[in-house]
C-alpha positions in Angstrom: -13.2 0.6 2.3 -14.1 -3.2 1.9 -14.3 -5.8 4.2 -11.3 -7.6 3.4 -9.1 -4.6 3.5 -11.1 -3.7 7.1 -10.0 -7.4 8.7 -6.5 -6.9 6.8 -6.2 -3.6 9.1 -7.7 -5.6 12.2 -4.9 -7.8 11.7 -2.7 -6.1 11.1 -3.8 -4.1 14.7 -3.7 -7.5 16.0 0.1 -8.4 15.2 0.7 -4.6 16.5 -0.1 -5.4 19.7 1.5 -8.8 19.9 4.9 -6.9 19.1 4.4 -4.5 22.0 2.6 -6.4 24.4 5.1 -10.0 23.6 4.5 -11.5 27.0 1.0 -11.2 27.0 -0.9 -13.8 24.5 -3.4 -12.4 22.9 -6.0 -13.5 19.8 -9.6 -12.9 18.2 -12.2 -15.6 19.0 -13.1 -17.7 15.8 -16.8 -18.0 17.3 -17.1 -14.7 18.5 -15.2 -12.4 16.8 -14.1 -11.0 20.2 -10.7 -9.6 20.8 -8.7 -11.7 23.8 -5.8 -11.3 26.0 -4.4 -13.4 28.6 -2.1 -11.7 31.2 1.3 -13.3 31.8 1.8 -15.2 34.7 3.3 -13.5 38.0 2.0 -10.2 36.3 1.0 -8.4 40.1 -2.1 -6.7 39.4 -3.6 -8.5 36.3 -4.9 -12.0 36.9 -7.9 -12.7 34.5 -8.5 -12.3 30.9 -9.1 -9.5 29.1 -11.9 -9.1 26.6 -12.9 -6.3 23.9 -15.4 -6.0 20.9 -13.0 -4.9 19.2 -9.4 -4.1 18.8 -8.9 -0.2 19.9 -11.0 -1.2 23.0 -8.5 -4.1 23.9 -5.4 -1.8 23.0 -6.7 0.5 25.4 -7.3 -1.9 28.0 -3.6 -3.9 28.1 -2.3 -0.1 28.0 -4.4 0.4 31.2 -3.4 -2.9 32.6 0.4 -2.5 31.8 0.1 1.3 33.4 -1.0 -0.3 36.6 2.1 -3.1 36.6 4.6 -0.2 36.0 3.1 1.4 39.7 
């Protein structure tokens, strides 16, 4: 695998979770490379951002923070 096929999938990750999670805005830092999502507003349990290292980590975490909003 290369790297430009690696940040393709990343990206690719990325818009994945934008179609599933559309209310939520989420993005990759530029400096950091860090995976960022920001909750939408009135969510009830959810009120700060949401960071990961990478993308699986941040999947997992709006899946966790989307569980806890369906309670």
């Amino acid at each position: 695998m290369t790297t430009g096929s690696s940040a393709g999938n990343q990206d690719a990750e990325l818009e994945r979770l934008r179609r599933w999670y559309p209310q939520w805005l989420i993005w990759r830092g530029r400096a950091t490379g860090d995976y960022w999502a920001l909750p939408p507003r009135g969510h009830p349990r959810m009120h700060q951002l949401i960071t990961a290292s990478d993308i699986g980590k941040l999947a997992q975490r709006l899946s966790q923070a989307e569980e806890q909003y369906d309670v």
